[in-house]
N, C-alpha and C positions, 0 to 999 in steps of 0.2 A: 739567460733564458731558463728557466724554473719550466717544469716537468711534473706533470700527473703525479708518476711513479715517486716523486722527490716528498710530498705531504704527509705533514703528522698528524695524527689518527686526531680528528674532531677539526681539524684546519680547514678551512673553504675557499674557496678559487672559482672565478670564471674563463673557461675557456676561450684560450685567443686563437688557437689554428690546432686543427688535426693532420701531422706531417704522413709522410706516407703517399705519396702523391698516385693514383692508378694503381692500386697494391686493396685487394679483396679484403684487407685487415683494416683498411680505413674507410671502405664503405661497410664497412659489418658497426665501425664504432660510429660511425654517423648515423644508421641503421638504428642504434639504439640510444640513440638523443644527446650524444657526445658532439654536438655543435658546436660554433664559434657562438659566444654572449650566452652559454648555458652554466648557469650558476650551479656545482657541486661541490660536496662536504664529503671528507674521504671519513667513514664511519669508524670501519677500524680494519686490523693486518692481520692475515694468519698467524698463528704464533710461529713460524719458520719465516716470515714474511713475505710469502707470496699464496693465494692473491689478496687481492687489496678490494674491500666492501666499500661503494660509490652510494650518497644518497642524493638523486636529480630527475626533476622534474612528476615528483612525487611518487618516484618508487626506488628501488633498490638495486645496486648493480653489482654484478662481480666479475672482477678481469685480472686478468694475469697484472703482473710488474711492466713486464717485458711489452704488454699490450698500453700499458700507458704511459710509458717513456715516447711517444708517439702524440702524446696531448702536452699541446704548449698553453702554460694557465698564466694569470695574473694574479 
């Protein structure tokens, strides 16, 4: 199983499940278009490498590490 947080900067994946089941941190990432069959490209990494810049569903995201170990991609 391959992980949001596991992607190298210009690599693209679409989401297969948001884990986190009843947990305020997976309705905030659903909240923000981190769905299941949403197509994103991880842009690029902090230079310490956290956070991590997401591009999907035509704008820009930024989320912790820790917040996308929680996104299971293909």
């Amino acid at each position: 199983m391959k992980t949001l947080d596991l992607l190298n900067s210009g690599e693209s994946a679409v989401v297969k499940a948001v884990r986190g089941e009843n947990t305020p941190l997976r309705r905030r990432l659903l909240d923000m278009g981190i769905t299941k069959g949403t197509e994103l490209t991880l842009v690029r990494t902090a230079p310490l490498g956290d956070p991590i810049e997401l591009k999907l569903r035509g704008y820009a995201l930024t989320i912790r590490k820790s917040d996308a170990s929680l996104v299971e991609v293909a």
